[in-house]
N, C-alpha and C positions, 0 to 999 in steps of 0.2 A: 802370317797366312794360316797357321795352324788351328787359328782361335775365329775362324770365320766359319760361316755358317757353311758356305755353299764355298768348297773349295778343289782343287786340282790336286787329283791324286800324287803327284810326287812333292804337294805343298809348295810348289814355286812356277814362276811364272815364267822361265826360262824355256821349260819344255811345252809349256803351256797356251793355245791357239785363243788368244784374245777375241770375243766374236763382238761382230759391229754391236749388236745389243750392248752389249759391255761397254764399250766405250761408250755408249749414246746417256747408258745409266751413268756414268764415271762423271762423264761432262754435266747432266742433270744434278747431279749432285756438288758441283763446285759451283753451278751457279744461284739453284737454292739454298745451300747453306755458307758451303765455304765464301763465298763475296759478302752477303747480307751479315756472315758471322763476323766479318774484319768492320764492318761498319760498328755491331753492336757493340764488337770491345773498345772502340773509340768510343762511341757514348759513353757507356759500361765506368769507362774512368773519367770523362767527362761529368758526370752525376756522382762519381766514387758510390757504384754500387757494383759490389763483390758479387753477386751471385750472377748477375748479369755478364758480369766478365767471362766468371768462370763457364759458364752455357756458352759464351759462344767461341770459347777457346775449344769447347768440344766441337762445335759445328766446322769450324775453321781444322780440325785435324781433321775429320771427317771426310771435309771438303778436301785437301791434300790428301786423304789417300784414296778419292775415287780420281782427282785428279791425276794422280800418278799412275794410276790403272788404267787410262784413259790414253796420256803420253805414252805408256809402253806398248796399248796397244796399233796405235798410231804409227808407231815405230816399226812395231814387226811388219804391219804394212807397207811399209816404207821399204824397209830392208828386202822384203818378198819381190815386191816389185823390180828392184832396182836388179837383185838376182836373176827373176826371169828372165828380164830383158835383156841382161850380161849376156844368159845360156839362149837366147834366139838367135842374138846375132852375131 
């Protein structure tokens, strides 16, 4: 988290209010890279070409960490919700 551009001042995501844009970018991004990246590194050593692999082992991390940013903030949703509803009723 430190080494991100646009990041939450206590550097974690714990106290940190994930907004729907967030997750909308998170998601956008597993399915632009991270999935088309798991394809290319099966080509990638299907053809045995090395640079090919290595690119999309980047896109496939990539893709994992907007996806995890995406599930956490899915999550606090989840959580939120299920609190409030605890303290209605």
């Amino acid at each position: 988290m430190a080494l991100m551009w646009s990041r939450p001042g206590g550097l974690s995501l714990r106290t940190t209010w994930v907004t729907p844009a967030t997750i909308g970018l998170g998601l956008a991004v597993v399915v632009t890279l991270g999935l088309p990246g798991l394809g290319a590194i099966a080509y990638g050593i299907a053809t045995r070409q090395v640079l090919l692999v290595f690119g999309a082992l980047i896109a496939v991390a990539l893709g994992a960490g907007g996806g995890t940013v995406a599930v956490y903030g899915i999550r606090q949703r989840l959580l939120f919700r299920a609190r409030d509803w605890k303290n209605a009723a």
